[in-house]
FIKOLZA-1660 file (N, C-alpha, C; in steps of 0.1 Angstrom, whole numbers, plus 5000, padded with zeros to 4 digits):
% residues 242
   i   px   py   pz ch aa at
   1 5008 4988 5000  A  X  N
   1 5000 5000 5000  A  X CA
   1 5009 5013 5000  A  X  C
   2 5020 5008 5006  A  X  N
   2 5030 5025 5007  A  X CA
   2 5035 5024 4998  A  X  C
   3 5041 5018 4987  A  X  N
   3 5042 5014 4977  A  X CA
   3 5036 5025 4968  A  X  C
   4 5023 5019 4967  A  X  N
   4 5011 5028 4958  A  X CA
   4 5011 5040 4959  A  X  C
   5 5014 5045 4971  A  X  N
   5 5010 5063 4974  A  X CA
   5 5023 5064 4969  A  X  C
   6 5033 5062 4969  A  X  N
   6 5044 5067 4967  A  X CA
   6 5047 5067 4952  A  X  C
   7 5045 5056 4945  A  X  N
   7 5044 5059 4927  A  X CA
   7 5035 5071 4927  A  X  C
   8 5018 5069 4935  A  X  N
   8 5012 5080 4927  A  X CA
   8 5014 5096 4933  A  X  C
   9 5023 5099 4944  A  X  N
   9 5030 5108 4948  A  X CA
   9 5037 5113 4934  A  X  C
  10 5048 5106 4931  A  X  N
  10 5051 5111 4920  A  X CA
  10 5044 5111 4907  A  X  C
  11 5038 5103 4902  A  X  N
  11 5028 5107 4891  A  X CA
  11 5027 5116 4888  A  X  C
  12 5019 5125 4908  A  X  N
  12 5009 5135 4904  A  X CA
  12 5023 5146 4903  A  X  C
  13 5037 5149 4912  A  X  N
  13 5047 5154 4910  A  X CA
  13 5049 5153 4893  A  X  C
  14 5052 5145 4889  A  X  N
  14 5055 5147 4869  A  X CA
  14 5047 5149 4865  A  X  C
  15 5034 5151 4866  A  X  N
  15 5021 5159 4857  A  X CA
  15 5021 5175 4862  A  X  C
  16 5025 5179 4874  A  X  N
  16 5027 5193 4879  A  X CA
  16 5039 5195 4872  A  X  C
  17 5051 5188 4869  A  X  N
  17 5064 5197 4867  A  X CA
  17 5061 5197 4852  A  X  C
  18 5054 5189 4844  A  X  N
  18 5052 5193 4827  A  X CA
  18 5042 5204 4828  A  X  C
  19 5031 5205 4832  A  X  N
  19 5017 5213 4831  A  X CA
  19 5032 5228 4834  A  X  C
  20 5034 5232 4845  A  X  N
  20 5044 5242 4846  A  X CA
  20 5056 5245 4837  A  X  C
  21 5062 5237 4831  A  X  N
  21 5070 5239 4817  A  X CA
  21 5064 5242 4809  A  X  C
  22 5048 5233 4806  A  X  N
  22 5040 5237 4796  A  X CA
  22 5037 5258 4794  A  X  C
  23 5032 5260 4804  A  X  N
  23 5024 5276 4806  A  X CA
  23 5038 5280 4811  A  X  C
  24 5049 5278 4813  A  X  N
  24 5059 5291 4820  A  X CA
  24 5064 5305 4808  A  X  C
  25 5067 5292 4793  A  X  N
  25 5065 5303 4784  A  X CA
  25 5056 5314 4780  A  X  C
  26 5043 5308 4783  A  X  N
  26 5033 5319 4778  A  X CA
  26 5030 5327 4794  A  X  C
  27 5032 5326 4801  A  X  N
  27 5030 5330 4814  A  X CA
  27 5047 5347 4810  A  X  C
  28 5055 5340 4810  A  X  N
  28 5066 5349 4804  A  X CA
  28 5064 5358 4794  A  X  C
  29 5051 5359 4783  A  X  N
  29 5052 5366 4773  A  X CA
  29 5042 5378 4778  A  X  C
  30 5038 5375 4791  A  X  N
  30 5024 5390 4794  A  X CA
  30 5034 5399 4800  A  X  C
  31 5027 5413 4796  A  X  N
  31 5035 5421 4799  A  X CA
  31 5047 5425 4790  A  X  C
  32 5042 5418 4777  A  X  N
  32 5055 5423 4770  A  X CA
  32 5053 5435 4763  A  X  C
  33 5064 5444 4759  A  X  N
  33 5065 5454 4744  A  X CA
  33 5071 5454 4740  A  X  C
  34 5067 5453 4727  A  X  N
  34 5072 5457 4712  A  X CA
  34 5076 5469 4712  A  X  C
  35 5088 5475 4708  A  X  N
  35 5091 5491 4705  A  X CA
  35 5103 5495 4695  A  X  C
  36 5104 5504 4689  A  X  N
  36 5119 5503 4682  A  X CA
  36 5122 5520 4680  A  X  C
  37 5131 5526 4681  A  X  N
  37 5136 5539 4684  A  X CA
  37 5151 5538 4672  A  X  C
  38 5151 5552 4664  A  X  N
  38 5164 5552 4656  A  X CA
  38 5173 5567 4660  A  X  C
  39 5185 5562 4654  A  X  N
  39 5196 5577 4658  A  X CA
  39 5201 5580 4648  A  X  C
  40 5199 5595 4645  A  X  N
  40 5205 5597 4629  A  X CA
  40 5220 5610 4634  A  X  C
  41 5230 5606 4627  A  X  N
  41 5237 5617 4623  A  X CA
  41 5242 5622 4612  A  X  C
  42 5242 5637 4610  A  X  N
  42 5243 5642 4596  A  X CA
  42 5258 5647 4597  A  X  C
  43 5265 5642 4582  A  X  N
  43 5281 5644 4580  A  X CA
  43 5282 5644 4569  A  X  C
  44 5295 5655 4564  A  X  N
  44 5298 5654 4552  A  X CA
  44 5304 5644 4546  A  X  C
  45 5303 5645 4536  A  X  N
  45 5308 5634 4529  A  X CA
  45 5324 5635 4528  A  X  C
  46 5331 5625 4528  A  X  N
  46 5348 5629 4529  A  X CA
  46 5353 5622 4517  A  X  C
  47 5347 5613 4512  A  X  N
  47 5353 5605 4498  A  X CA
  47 5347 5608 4487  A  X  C
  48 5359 5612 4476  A  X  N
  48 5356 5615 4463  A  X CA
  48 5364 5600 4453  A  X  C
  49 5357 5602 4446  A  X  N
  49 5353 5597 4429  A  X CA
  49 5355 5597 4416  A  X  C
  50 5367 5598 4411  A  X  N
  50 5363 5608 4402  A  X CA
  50 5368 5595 4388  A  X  C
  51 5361 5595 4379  A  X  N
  51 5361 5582 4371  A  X CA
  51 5363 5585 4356  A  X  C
  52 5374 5589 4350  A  X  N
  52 5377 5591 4335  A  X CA
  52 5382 5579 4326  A  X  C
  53 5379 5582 4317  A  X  N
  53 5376 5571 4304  A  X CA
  53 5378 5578 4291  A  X  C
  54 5381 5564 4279  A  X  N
  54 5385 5570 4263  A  X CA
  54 5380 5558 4259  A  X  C
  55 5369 5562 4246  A  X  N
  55 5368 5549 4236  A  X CA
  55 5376 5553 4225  A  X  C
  56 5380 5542 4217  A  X  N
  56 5387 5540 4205  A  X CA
  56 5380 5527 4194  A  X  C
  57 5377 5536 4181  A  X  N
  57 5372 5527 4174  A  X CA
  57 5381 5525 4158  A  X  C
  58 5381 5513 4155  A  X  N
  58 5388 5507 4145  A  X CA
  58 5383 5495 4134  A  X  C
  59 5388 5495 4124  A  X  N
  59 5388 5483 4120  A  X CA
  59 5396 5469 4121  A  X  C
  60 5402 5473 4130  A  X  N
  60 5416 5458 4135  A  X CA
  60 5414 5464 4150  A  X  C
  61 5413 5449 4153  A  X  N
  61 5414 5445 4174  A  X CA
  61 5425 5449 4176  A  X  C
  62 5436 5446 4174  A  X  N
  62 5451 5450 4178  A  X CA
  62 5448 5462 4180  A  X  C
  63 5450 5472 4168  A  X  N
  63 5454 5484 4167  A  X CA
  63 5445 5491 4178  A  X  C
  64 5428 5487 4178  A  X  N
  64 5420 5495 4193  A  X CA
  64 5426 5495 4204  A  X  C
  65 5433 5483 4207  A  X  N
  65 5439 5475 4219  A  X CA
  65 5448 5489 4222  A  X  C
  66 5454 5484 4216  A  X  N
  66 5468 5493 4214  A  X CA
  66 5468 5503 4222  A  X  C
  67 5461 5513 4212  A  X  N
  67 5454 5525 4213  A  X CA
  67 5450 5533 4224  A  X  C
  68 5443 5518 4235  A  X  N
  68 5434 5522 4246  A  X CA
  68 5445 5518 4254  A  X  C
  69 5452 5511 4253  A  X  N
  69 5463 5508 4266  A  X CA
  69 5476 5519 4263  A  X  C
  70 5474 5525 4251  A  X  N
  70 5484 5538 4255  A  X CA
  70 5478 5547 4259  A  X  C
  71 5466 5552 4261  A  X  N
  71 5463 5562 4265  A  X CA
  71 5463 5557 4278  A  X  C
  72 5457 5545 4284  A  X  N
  72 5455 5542 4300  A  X CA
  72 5466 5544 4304  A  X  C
  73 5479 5537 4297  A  X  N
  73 5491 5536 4303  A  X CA
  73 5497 5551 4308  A  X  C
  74 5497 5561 4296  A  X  N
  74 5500 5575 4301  A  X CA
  74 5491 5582 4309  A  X  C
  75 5480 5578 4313  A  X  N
  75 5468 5586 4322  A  X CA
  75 5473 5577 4340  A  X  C
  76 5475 5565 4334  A  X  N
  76 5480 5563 4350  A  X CA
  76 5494 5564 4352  A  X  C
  77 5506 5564 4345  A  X  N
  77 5515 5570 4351  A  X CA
  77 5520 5586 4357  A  X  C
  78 5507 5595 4352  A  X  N
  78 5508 5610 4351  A  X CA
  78 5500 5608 4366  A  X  C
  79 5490 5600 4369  A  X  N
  79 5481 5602 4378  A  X CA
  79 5494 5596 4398  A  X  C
  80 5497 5583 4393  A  X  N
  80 5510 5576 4398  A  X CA
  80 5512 5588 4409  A  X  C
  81 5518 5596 4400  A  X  N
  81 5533 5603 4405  A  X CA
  81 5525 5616 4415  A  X  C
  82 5510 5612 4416  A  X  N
  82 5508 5622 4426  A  X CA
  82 5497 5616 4438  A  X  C
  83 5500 5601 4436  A  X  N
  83 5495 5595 4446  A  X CA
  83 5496 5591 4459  A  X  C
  84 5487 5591 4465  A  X  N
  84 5493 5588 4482  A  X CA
  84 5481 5582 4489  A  X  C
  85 5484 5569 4495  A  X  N
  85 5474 5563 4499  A  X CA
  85 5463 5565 4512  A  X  C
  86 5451 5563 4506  A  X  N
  86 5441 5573 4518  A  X CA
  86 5436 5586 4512  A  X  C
  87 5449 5594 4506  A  X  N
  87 5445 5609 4501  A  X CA
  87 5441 5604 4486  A  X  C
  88 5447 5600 4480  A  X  N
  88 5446 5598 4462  A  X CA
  88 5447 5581 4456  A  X  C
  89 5440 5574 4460  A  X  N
  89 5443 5561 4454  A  X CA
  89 5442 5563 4438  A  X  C
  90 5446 5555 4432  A  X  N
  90 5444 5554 4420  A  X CA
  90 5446 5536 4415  A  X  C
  91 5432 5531 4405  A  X  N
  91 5435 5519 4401  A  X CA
  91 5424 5522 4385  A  X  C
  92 5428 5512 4378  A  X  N
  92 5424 5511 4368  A  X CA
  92 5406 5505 4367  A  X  C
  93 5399 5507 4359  A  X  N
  93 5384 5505 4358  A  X CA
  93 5382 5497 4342  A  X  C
  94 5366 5495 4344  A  X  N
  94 5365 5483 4329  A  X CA
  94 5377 5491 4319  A  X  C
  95 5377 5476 4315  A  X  N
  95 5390 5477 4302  A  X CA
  95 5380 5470 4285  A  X  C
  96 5370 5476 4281  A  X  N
  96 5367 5469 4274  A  X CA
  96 5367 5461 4255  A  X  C
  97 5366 5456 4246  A  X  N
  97 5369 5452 4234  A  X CA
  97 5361 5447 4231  A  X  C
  98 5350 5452 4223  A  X  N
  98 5335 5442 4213  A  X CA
  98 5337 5443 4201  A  X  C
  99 5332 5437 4191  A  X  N
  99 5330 5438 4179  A  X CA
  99 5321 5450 4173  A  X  C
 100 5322 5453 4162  A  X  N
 100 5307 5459 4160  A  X CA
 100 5303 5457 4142  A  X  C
 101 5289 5454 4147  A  X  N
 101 5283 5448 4134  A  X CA
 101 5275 5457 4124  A  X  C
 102 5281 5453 4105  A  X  N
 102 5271 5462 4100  A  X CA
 102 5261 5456 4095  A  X  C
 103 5252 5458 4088  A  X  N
 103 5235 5456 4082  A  X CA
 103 5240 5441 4079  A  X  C
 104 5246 5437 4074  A  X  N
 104 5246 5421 4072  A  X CA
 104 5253 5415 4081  A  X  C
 105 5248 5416 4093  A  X  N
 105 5254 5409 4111  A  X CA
 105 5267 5408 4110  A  X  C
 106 5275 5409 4101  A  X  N
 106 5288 5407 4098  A  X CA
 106 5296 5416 4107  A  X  C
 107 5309 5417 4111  A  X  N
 107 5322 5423 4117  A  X CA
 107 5325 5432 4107  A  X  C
 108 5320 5445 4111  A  X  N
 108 5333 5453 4105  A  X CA
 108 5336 5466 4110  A  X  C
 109 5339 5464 4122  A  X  N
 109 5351 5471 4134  A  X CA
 109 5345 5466 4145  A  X  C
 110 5357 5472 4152  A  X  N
 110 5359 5471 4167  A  X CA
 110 5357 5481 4172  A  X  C
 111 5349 5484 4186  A  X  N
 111 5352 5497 4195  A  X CA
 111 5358 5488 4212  A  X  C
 112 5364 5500 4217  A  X  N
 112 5369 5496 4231  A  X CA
 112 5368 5508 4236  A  X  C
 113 5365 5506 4251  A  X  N
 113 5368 5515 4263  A  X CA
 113 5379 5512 4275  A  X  C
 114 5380 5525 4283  A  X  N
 114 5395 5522 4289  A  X CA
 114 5388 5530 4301  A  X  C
 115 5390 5529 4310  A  X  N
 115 5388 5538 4328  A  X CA
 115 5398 5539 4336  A  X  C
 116 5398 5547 4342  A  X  N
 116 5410 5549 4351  A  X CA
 116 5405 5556 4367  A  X  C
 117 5405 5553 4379  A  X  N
 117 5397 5561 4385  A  X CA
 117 5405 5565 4401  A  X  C
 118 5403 5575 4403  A  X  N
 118 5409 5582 4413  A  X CA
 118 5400 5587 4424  A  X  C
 119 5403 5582 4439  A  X  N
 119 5394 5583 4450  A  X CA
 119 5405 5581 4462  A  X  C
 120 5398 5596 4468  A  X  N
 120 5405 5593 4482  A  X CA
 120 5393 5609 4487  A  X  C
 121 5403 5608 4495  A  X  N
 121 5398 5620 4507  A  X CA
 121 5404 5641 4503  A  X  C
 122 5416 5639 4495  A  X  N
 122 5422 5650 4493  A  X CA
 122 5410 5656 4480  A  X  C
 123 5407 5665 4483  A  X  N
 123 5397 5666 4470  A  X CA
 123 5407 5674 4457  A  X  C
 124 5413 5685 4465  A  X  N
 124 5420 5694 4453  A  X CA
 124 5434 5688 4445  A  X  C
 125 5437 5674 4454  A  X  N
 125 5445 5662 4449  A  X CA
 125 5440 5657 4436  A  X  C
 126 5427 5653 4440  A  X  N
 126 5420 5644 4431  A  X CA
 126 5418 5653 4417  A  X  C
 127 5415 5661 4423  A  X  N
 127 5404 5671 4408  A  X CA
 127 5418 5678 4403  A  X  C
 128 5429 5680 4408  A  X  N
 128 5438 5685 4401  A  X CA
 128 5447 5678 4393  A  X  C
 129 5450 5670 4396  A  X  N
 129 5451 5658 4388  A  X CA
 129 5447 5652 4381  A  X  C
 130 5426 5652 4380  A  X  N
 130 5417 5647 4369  A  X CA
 130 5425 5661 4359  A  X  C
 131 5423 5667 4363  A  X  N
 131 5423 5683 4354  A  X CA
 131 5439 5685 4343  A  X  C
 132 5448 5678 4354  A  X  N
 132 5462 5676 4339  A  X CA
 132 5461 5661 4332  A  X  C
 133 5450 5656 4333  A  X  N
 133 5452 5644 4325  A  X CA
 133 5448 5641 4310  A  X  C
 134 5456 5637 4301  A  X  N
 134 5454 5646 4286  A  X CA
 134 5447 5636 4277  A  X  C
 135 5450 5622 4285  A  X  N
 135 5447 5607 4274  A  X CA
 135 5431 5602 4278  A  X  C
 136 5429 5606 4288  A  X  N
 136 5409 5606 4291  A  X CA
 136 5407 5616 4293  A  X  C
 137 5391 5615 4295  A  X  N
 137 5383 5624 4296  A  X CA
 137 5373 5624 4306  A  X  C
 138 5368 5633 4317  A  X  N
 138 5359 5632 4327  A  X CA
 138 5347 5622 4324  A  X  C
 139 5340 5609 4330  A  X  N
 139 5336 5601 4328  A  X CA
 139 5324 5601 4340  A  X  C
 140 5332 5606 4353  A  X  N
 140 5319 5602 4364  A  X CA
 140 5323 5609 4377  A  X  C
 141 5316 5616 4389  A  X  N
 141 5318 5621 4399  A  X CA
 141 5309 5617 4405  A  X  C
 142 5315 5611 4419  A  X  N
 142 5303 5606 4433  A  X CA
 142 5315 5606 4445  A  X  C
 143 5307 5611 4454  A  X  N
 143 5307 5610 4467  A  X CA
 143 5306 5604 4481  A  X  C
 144 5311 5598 4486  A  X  N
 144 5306 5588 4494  A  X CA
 144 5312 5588 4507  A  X  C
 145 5306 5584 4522  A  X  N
 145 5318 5584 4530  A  X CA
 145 5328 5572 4533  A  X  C
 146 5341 5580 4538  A  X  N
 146 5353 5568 4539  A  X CA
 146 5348 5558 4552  A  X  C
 147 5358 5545 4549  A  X  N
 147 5356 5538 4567  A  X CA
 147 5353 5544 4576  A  X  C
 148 5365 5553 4580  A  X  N
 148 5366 5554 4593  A  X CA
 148 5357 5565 4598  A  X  C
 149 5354 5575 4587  A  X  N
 149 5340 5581 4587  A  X CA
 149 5327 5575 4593  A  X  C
 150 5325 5569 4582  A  X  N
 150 5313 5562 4585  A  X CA
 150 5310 5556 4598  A  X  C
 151 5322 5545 4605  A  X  N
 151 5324 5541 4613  A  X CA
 151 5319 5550 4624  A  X  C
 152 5324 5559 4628  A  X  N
 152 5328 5573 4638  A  X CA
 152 5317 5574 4640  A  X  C
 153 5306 5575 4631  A  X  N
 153 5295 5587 4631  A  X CA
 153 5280 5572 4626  A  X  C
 154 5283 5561 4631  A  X  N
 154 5273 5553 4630  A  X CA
 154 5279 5545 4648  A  X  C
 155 5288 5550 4652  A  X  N
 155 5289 5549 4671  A  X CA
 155 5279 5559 4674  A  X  C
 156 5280 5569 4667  A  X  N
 156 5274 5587 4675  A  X CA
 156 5259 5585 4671  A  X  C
 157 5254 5577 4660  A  X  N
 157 5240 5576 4660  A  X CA
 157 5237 5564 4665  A  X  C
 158 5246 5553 4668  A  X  N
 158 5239 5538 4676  A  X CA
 158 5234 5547 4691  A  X  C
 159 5250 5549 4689  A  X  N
 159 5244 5555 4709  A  X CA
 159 5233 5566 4709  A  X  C
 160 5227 5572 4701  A  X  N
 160 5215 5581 4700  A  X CA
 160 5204 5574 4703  A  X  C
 161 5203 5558 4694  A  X  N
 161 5195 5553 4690  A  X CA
 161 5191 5545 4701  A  X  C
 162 5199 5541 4710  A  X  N
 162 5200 5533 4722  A  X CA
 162 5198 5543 4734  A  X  C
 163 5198 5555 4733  A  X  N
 163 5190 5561 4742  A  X CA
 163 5182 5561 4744  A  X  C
 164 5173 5564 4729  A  X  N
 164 5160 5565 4731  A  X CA
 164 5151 5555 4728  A  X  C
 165 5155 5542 4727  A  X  N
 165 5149 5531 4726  A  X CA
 165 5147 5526 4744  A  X  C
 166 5154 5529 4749  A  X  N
 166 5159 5532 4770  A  X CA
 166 5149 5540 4770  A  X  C
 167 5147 5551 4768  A  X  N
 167 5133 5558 4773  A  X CA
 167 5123 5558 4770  A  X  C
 168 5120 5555 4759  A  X  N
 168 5107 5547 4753  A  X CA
 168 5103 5536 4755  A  X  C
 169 5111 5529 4761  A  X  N
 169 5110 5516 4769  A  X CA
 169 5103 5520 4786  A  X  C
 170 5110 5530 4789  A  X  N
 170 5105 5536 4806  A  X CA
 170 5095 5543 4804  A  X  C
 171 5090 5549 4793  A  X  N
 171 5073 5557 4791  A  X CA
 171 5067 5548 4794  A  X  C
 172 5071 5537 4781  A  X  N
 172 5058 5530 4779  A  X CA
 172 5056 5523 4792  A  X  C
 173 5063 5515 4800  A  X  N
 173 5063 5506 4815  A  X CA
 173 5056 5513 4823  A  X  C
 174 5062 5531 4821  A  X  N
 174 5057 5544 4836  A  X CA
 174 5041 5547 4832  A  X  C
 175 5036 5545 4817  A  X  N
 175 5027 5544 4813  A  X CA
 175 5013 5533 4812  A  X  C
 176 5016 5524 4814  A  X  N
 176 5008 5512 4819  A  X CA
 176 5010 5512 4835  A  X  C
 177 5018 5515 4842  A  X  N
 177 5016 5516 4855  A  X CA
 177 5024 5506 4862  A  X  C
 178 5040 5507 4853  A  X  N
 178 5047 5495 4857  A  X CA
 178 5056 5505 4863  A  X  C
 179 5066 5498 4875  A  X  N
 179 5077 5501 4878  A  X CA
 179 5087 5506 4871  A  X  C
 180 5089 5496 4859  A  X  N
 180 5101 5493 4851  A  X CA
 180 5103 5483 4842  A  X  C
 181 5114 5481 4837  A  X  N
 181 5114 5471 4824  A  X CA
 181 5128 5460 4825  A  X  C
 182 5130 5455 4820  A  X  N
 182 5140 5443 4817  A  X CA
 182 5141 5445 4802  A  X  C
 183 5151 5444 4791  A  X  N
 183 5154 5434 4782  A  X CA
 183 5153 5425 4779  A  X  C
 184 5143 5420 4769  A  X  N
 184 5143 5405 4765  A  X CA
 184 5157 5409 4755  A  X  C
 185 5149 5413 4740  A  X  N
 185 5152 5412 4727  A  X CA
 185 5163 5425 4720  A  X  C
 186 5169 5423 4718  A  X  N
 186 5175 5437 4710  A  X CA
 186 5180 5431 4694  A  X  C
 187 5175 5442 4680  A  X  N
 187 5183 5440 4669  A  X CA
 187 5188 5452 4660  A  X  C
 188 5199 5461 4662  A  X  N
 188 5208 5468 4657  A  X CA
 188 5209 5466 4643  A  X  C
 189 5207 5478 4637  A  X  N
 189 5206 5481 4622  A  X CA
 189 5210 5493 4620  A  X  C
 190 5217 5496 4609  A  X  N
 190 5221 5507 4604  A  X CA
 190 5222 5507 4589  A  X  C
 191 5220 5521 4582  A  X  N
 191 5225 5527 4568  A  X CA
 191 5229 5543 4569  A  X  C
 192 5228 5548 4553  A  X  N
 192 5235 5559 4552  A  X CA
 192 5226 5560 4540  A  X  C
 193 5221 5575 4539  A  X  N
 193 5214 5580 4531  A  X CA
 193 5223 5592 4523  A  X  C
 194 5223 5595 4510  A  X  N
 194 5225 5607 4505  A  X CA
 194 5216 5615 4501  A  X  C
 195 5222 5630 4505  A  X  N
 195 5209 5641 4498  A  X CA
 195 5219 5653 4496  A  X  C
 196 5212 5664 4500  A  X  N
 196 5215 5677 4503  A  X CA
 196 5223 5679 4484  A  X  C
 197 5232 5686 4481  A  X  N
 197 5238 5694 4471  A  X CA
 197 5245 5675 4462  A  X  C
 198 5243 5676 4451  A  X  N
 198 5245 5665 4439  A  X CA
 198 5260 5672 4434  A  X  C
 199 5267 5667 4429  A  X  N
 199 5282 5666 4429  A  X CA
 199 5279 5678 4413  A  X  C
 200 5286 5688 4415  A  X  N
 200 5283 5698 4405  A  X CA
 200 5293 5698 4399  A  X  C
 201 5297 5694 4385  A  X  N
 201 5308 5693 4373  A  X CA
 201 5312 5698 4365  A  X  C
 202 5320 5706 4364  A  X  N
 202 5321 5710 4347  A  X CA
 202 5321 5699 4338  A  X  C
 203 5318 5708 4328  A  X  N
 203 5314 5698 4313  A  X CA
 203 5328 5698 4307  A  X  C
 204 5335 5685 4305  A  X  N
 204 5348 5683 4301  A  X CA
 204 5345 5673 4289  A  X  C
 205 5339 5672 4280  A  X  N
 205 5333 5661 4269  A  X CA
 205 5349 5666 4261  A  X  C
 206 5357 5672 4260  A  X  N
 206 5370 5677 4252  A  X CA
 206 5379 5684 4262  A  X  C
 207 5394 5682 4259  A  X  N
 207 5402 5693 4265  A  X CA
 207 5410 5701 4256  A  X  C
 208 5409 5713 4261  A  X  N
 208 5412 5721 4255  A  X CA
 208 5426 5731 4256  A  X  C
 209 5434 5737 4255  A  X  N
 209 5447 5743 4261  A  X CA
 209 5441 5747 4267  A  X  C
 210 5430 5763 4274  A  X  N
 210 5431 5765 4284  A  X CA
 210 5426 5761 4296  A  X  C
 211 5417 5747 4291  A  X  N
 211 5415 5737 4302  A  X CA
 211 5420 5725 4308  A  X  C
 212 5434 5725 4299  A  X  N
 212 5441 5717 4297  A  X CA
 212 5449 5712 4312  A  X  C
 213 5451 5721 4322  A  X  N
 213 5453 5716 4335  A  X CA
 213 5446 5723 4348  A  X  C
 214 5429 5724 4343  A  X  N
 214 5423 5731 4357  A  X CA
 214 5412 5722 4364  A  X  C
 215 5417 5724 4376  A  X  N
 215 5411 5716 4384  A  X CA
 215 5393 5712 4380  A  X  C
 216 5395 5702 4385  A  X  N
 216 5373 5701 4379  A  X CA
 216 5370 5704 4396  A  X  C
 217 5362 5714 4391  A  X  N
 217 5352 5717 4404  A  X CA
 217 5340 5710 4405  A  X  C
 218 5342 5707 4423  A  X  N
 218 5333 5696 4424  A  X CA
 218 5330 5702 4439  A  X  C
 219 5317 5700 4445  A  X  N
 219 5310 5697 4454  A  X CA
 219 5308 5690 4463  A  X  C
 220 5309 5687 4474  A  X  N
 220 5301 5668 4481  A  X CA
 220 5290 5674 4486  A  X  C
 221 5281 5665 4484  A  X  N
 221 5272 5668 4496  A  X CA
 221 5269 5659 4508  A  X  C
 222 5257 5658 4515  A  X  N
 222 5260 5652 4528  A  X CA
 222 5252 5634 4526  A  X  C
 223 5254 5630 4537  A  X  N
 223 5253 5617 4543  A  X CA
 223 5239 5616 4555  A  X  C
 224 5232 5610 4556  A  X  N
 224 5226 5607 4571  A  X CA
 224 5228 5592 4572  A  X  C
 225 5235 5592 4581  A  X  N
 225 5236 5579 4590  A  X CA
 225 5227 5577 4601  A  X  C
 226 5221 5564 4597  A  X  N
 226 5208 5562 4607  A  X CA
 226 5212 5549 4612  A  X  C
 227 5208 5544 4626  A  X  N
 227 5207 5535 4630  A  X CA
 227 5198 5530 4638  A  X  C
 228 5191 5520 4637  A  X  N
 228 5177 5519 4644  A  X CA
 228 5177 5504 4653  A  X  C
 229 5171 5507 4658  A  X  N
 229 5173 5494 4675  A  X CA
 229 5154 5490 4676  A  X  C
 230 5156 5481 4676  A  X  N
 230 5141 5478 4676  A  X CA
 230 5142 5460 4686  A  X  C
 231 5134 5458 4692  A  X  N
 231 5129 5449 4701  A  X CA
 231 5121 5446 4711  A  X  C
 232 5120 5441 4720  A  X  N
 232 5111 5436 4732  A  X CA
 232 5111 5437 4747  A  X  C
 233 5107 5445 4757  A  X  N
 233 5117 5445 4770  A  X CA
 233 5096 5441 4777  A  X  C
 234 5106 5430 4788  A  X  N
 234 5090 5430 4800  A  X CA
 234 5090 5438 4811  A  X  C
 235 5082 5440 4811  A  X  N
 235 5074 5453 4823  A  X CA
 235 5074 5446 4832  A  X  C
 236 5081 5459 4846  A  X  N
 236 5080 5446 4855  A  X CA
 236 5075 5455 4868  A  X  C
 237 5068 5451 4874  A  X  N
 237 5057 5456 4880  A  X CA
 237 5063 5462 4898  A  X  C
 238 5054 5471 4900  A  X  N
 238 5062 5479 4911  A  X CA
 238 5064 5471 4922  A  X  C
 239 5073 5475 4933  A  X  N
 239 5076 5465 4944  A  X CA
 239 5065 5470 4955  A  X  C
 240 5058 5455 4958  A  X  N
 240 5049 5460 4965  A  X CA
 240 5048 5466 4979  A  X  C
 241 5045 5474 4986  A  X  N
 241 5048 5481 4998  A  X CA
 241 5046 5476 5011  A  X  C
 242 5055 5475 5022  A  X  N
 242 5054 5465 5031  A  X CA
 242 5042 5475 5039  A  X  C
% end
């Protein structure tokens, strides 16, 4: 007989300790909020762009070839010699060679293109040096921020963004009539937006002697760096008064 009570002692013990694993999760989810808060900061842009190019058309592949790798070749040794890394990178861009077809689908020439492109942080580096270059021609200007930029100023908007996801978290708790809050969930996100002034160019489709070594005037405009925090904290209810 003691036997008996003592299996069904436990029995009823293992049907209490599942029923309570069962409900502890959903018993855990009242009281919860949803909330999400972002931090934006506005910066100029520190990285330039600047992207020149030459097509050459023929009727022999060789001779295009040729053609386009002398002019690349003199547009980046002139560029080279005023390079410095960080302020003025300089690397080569598409290099390309197609055929081109007349009215009876047949081959008869070739065109090619050649790029060269120059980006760093020095601007009057950059543009002074697009501006003595004799073998391309102005192709492209953009703007963007560097690493360490970016980096800098997406800490200055996380931590904005993490403030006020922390007080928006204590409204809402002080607002239903809670004490306070806990942390469940957190998910950290960030980008970078452009706006404000579009990179303003002179029109260089030809060079000319007296444009022959002047800087291309150029513009940046800005960046917003956003970063947004969004998740779940439980309310946790005031301590009751002795």
């Amino acid at each position: 007989m003691r036997t008996s009570r003592l299996i069904a002692a436990c029995a009823v013990a293992a049907c209490t300790t599942a029923l309570f694993a069962q409900t502890a999760p959903n018993e855990a989810l009242k009281n919860v909020a949803q909330l999400s808060a972002s931090g934006s900061v506005e910066v100029q842009q520190d990285l330039l762009s600047i992207s020149m190019s030459t097509t050459r058309d023929g009727s022999d592949a060789g001779a295009v070839q040729t053609q386009l790798k002398q002019a690349l070749d003199a547009a980046l040794a002139q560029a080279k010699q005023a390079a410095i890394p960080g302020q003025m990178d300089v690397r080569t861009g598409n290099f390309s060679l197609y055929p081109r077809y007349g009215n009876n689908g047949k081959i008869n020439g070739w065109q090619g293109s050649a790029e060269l492109v120059l980006e760093g942080r020095d601007f009057p580096r950059i543009t002074g040096t697009a501006g003595k270059i004799q073998s391309l021609t102005l192709g492209g200007v953009s703007f963007s921020l560097s690493r360490e930029q970016r980096a800098k100023v997406e800490a200055q908007a996380q931590a904005l963004a993490i403030e006020q996801f922390k007080a928006k978290a204590g409204e809402i708790a002080k607002g239903f009539g809670f004490g306070g809050y806990t942390l469940r969930e957190v998910s950290v996100t960030g980008n970078d937006q452009f706006y404000a002034h579009r990179p303003r160019v002179m029109a260089m489709s030809a060079k000319s002697a007296d444009m022959a070594e002047a800087a291309i005037p150029v513009e940046a405009g800005k960046s917003t760096v956003q970063v947004n925090v969004s998740g779940s904290v439980q309310m946790m209810l005031l301590p009751a008064r002795p």
